[in-house]
C-alpha positions, 0 to 999 in steps of 0.5 A, a space after each residue: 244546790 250551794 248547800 248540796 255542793 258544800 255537803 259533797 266537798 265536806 263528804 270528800 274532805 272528811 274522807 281523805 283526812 281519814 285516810 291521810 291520817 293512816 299516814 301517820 300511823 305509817 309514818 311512825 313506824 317507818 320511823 322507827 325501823 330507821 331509828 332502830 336501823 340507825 342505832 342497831 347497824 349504824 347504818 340507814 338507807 337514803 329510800 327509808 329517809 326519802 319515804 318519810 318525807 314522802 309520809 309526811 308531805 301527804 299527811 301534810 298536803 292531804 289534810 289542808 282541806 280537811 283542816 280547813 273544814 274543822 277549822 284547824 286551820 292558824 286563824 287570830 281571834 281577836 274578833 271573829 269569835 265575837 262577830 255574829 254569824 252574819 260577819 262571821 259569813 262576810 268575812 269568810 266570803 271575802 277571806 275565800 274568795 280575795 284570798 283563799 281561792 287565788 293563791 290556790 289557783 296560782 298554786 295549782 297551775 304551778 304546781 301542775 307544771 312541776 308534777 307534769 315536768 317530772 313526769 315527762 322526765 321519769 324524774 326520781 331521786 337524784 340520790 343513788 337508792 333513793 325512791 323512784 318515780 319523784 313526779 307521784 309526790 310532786 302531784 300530790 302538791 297540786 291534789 292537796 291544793 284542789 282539795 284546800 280550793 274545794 273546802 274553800 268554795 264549800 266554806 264561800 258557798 255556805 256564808 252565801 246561804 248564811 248571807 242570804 237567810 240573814 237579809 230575809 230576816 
């Protein structure tokens, strides 16, 4: 069952990586039609600036879980790469869940209450022809955050098999 759990976040993970990667693709040539614009007009519109931050926090937020899962994510070294599977397991097991999973949590629930304040409010940019409707990009804080805790629980739920498979030996 934890395996099936893991498979499942992994599946999901995997899937909106790829898709946020498209991101970037947009992204650069929003770039460039600002760059074009900047250069050609001497002129740039305070929505194309706001699109790309917008671009990249998704590529940014999006990608955490997926970067976690490939392990991409700034790790030191030092040891790990010699420890064997068992304390690979352990210490995965403990960074997950003394770490990983509460500061996720705390993340999450403010940044639930920043998205949901926004919302309320119909919050957009507060620059004049700036992009509307602010409190999307507020919730992807709190979406990228639940994909990071899942990967999480998927990475506990793996050194728990591995844990257990290695004390039956």
């Amino acid at each position: 069952m934890l395996l099936r759990f893991a498979d499942f976040v992994d599946t999901l993970n995997e899937q909106v990586g790829r898709f946020a990667a498209w991101f970037t693709t947009i992204l650069v040539l929003v770039i460039c039609v600002d760059v074009l614009f900047r250069y050609l007009f001497q002129e740039t519109a305070v929505w194309i600036v706001e699109l790309e931050w917008h671009l990249f926090s998704v590529i940014f937020l999006l990608s955490g879980g997926y970067a976690l899962k490939h392990n991409k994510h700034v790790r030191v070294d030092l040891f790990y790469a010699k420890f064997s599977e068992r304390d690979k397991a352990l210490l995965n097991l403990f960074g997950t869940v003394v770490f990983l999973i509460p500061w996720c949590l705390v993340l999450m629930y403010y940044s639930y209450q920043f998205a949901a304040l926004s919302f309320l409010d119909g919050e957009g940019s507060p620059n004049p022809g700036g992009l509307p409707a602010r409190y999307v990009i507020k919730s992807v804080i709190t979406i990228g955050l639940s994909l990071l805790l899942l990967q999480g629980l998927a990475i506990a739920a793996r050194s728990i098999v591995v844990l257990q498979n290695t004390q039956e030996e």
